[in-house]
C-alpha positions as CSV (number, residue, x, y, z in Angstrom):
1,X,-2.6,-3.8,10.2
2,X,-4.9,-1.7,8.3
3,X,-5.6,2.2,8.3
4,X,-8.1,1.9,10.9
5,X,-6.4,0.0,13.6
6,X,-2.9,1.6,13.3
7,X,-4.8,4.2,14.6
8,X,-5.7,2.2,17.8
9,X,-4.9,3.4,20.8
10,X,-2.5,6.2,20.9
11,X,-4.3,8.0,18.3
12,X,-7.7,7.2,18.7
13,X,-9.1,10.6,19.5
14,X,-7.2,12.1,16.6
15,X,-8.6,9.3,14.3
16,X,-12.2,9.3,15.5
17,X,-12.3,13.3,14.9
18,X,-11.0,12.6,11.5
19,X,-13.5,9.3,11.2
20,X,-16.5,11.5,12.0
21,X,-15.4,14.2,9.2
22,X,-15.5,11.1,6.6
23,X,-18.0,8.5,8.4
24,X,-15.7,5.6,7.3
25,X,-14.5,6.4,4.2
26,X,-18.1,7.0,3.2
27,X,-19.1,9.4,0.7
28,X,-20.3,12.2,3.4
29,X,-18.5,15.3,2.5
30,X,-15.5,16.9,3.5
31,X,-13.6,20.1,2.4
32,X,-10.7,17.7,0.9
33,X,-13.5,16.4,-1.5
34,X,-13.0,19.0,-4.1
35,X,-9.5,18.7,-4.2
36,X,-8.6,17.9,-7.9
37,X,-6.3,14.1,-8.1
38,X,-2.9,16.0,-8.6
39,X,-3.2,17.6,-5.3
40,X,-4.4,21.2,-6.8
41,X,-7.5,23.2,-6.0
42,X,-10.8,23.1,-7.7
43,X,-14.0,23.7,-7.6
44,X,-15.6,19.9,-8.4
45,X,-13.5,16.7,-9.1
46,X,-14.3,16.1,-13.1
47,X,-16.4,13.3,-13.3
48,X,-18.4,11.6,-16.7
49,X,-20.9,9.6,-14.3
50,X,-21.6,10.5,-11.0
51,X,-21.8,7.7,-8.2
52,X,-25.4,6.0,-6.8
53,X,-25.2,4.5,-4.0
54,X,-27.1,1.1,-3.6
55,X,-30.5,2.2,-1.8
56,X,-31.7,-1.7,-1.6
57,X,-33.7,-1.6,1.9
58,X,-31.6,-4.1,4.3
59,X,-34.5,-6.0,5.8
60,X,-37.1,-6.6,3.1
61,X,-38.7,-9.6,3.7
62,X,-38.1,-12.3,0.8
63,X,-40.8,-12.6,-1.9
64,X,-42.1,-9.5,-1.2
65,X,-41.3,-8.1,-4.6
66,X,-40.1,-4.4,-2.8
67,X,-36.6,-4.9,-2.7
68,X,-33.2,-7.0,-2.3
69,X,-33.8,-10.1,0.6
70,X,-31.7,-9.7,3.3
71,X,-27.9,-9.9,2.5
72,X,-28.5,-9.2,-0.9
73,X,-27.1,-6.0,-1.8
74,X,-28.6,-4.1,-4.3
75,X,-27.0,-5.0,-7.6
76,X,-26.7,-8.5,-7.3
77,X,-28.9,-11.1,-9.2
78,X,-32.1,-11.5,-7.9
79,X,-33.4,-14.8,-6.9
80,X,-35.5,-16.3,-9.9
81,X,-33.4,-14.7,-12.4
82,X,-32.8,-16.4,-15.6
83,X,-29.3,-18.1,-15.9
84,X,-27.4,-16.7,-18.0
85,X,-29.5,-12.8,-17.6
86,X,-27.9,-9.7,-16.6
87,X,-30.0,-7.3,-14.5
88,X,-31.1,-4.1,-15.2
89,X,-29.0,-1.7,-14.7
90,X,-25.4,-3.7,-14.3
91,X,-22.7,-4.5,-17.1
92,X,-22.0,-8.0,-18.1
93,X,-19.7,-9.4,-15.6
94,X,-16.2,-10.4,-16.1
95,X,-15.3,-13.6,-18.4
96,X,-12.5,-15.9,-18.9
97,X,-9.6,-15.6,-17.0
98,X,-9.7,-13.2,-14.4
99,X,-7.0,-9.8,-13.9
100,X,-4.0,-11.0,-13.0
101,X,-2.2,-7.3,-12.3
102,X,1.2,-6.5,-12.6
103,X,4.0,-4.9,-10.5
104,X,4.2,-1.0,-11.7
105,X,0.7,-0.5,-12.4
106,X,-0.4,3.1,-11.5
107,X,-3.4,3.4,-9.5
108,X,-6.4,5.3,-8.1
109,X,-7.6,5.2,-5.0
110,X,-11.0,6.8,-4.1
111,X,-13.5,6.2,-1.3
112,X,-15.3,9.3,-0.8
113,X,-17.3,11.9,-2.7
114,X,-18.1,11.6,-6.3
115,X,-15.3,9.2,-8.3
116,X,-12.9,11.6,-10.4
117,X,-12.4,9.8,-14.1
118,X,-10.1,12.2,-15.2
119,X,-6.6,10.6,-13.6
120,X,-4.8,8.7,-16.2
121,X,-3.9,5.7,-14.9
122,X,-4.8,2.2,-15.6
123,X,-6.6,0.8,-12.2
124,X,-9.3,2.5,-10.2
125,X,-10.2,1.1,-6.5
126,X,-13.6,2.5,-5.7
127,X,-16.3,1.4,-3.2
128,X,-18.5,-1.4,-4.4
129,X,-21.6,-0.3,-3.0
130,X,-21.3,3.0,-3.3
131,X,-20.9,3.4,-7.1
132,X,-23.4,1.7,-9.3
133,X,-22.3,-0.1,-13.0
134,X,-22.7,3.2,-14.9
135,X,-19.0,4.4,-13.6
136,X,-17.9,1.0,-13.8
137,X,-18.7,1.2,-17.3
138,X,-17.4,4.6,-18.2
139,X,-14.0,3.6,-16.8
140,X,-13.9,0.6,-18.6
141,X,-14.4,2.6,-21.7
142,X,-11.5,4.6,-20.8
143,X,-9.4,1.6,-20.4
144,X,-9.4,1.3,-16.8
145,X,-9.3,-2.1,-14.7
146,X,-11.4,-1.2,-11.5
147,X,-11.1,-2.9,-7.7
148,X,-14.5,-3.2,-5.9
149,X,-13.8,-1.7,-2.2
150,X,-15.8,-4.1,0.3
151,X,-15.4,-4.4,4.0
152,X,-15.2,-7.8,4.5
153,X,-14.2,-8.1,8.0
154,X,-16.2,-5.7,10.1
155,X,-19.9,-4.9,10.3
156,X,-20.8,-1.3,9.4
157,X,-24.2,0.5,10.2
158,X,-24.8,2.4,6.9
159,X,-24.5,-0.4,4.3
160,X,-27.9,-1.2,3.0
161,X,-27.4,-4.9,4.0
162,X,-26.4,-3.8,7.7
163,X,-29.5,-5.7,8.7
164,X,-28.4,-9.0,7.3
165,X,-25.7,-9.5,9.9
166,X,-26.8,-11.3,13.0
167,X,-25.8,-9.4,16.4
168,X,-24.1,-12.4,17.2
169,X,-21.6,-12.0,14.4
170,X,-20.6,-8.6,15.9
171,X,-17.8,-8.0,18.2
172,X,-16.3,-4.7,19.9
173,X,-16.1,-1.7,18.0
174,X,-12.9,-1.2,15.5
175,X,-12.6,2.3,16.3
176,X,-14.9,3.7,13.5
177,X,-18.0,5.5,14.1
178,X,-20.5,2.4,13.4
179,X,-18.3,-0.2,13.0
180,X,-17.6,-3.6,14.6
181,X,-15.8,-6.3,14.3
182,X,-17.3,-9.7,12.5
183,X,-16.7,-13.0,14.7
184,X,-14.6,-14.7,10.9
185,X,-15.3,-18.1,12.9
186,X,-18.4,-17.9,11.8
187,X,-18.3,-18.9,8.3
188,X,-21.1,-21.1,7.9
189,X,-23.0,-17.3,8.5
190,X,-20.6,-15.1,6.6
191,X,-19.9,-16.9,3.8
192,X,-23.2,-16.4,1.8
193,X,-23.2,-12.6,3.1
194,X,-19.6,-12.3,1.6
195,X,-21.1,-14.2,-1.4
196,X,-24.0,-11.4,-2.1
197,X,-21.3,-8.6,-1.7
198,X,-19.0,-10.2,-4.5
199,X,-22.1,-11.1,-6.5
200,X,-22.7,-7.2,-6.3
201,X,-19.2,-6.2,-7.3
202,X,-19.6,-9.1,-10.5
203,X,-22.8,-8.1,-11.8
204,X,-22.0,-4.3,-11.9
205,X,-18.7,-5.1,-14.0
206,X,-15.9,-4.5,-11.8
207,X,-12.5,-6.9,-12.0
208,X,-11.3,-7.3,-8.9
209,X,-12.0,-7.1,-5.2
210,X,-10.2,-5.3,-2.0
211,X,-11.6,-6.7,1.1
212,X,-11.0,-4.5,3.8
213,X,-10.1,-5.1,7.5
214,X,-8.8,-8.8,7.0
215,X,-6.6,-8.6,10.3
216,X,-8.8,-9.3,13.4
217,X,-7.1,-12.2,14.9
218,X,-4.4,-9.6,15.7
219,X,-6.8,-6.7,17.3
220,X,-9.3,-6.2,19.9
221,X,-12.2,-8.2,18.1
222,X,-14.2,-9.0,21.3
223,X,-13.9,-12.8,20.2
224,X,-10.6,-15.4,21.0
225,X,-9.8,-15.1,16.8
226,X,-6.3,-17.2,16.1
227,X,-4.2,-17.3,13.1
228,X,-5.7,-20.2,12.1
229,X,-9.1,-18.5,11.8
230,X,-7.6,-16.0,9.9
231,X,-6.4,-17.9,7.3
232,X,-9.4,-20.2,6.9
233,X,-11.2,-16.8,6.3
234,X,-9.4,-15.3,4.4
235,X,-8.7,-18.3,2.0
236,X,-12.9,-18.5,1.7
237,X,-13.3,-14.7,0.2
238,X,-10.2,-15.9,-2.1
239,X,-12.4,-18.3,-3.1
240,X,-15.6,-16.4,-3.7
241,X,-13.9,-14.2,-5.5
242,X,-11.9,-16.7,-7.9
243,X,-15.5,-18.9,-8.3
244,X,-16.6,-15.5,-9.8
245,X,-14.1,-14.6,-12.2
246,X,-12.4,-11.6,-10.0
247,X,-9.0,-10.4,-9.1
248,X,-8.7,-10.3,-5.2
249,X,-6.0,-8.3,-3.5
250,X,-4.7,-9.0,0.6
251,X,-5.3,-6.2,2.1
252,X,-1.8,-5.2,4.9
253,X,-2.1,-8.8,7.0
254,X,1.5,-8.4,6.5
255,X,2.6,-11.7,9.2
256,X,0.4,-13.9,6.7
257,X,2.0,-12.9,3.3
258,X,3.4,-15.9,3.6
259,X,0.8,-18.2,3.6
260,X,-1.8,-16.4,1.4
261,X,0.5,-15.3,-1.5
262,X,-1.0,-18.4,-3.7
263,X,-4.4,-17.1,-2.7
264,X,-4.0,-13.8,-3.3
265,X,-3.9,-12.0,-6.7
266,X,-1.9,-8.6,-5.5
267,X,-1.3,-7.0,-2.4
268,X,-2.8,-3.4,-1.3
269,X,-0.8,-2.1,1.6
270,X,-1.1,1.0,3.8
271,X,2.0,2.5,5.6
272,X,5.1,0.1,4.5
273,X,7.3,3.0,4.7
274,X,5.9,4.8,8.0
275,X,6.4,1.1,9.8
276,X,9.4,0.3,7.9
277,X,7.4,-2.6,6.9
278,X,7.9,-2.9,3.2
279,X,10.2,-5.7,2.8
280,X,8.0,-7.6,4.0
281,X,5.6,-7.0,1.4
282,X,8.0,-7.6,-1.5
283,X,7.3,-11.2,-2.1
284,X,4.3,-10.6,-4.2
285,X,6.7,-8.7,-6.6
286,X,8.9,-11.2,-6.6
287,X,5.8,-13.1,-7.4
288,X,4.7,-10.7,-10.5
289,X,1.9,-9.7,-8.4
290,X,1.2,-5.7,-8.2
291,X,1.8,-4.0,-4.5
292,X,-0.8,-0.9,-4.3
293,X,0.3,1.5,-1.7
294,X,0.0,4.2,-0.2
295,X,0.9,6.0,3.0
296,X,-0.9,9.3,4.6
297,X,1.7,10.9,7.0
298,X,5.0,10.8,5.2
299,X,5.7,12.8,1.6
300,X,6.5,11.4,-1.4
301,X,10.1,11.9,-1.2
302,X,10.2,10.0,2.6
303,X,9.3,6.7,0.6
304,X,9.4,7.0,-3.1
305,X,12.9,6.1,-3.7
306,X,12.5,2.5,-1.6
307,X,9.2,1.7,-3.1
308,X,9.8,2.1,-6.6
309,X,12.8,0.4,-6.4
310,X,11.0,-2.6,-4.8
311,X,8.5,-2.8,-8.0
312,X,5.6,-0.9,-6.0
313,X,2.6,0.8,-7.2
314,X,2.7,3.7,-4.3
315,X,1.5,7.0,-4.0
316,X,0.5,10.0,-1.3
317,X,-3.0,10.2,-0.2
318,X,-5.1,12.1,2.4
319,X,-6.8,9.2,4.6
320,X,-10.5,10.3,3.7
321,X,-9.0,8.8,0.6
322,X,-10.9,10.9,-1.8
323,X,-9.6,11.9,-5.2
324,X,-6.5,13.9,-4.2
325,X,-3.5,11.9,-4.9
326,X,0.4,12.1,-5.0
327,X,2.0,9.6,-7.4
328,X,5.8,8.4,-6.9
């Protein structure tokens, strides 16, 4: 399960106070968002290039020359563009082999307010849409591999391609302000929506993908979802990402591990420790694949010692996930 639904039911009014604070891991504001990355006070995170979010207008009619078609997040190369062309205002995509990260790899995790560039490590996971190539670029130039955050299983009202997703791809509310759940049957539908968002993530520069909320065969989707549909799913944004040169990670889905480790690239987990779960994670180490995790309730010294001796990338974070951190 993933950190919205483990929230679902017992702690749903606690969780949709805390949801309308942070609007989804969006990047409203919230008084944690000038913590500083080590978990001090400050008055601003440090940052060399502030985000942009995408303001593409979800809707446009095609051929109108005003903005992105629908399901075309802005970023992504427009129809008509040369082959072989980059588009204003991106970085040249990844080439060759893709990122193939390893266990031990230290990590940063931010989804809301402006992304803090001063935290040494050597991966960044930020949100796709929300940051344009500029940041991609200036962490790149410091060395840094960086994940593309994309909800890939559940519709959300703010994204600038909200308007792209047919009502009849969206199911019962996940629990989030503005969120529902996608009908992943679909695929004939979703596929080519999945496609623009990972087209986005490439042409701004990023290496790898985290598809979020991957799980709804297992929750209260509003549609008869099986295993099988799961898989067949989840296997397709593998593929989109592989076809474009990018890293994808499995986000939790932990009963699947086993049949989506070839598929998958590394793992990013939430709450191992809290569910006593982490075990079950392990075979992507055993795999040389990286584990990025994290949990929100317990301190570090509740899990460190189990995950670091498993070959996990974990730290402590606050679940507006915004630049505060904890290492191991």
């Amino acid at each position: 399960m993933n950190r919205r639904n483990r929230l679902l039911p017992a702690a749903l009014a606690l969780a949709t106070a805390t949801a309308l604070l942070v609007s989804s891991c969006s990047s409203s504001g919230s008084e944690d968002d000038h913590d500083s990355a080590d978990g001090s006070q400050s008055t601003s995170p440090t940052a060399t290039a502030p985000s942009n979010p995408d303001t593409g207008t979800p809707g446009t009619p095609s051929g109108t020359g005003t903005g992105p078609a629908p399901g075309t997040p802005s970023g992504t190369t427009a129809p008509g563009t040369p082959p072989g062309t980059t588009p204003p205002g991106t970085t040249t995509p990844p080439t060759g082999a893709r990122w193939q990260p390893t266990p031990g790899l230290t990590w940063q995790w931010q989804l809301g307010g402006t992304v803090d560039q001063s935290v040494d490590v050597p991966v960044y996971d930020i949100d796709g849409f929300e940051n344009d190539a500029s940041v991609v670029a200036a962490l790149h130039a410091k060395g840094r591999k960086v994940i593309c955050y994309i909800n890939a299983g559940s519709w959300e009202d703010f994204r600038p391609d909200s308007a792209a997703f047919a009502k009849s791809l969206q199911g019962s509310d996940t629990g989030w302000k503005g969120e529902k759940w996608f009908d992943i049957r679909k695929l004939d539908q979703l596929k080519p929506l999945m496609a623009a968002r990972f087209d986005m993530c490439r042409s701004k520069g990023f290496d790898a993908i985290e598809p979020d909320t991957i799980e709804a065969y297992n929750q209260n989707s509003g549609f008869p979802l099986t295993p099988d549909d799961q898989l067949a799913y989840n296997r397709m944004l593998a593929q989109l990402a592989h076809e474009r040169g990018l890293a994808i990670g499995l986000k939790n889905d932990l009963d699947q591990i086993p049949a989506l480790l070839p598929d998958f690239d590394f793992a990013v987990n939430e709450e191992c420790s809290q569910f006593d779960e982490c075990d079950r994670v392990s075979p992507f180490i055993k795999a040389g694949k990286a584990v990025f995790h994290v949990e929100y309730k317990l301190d570090t010294d509740q899990f460190c010692a189990k995950t670091k001796a498993l070959g996990f990338s974990s730290m402590q974070k606050k679940l507006d996930l915004n630049a505060w951190r904890k290492p191991c």
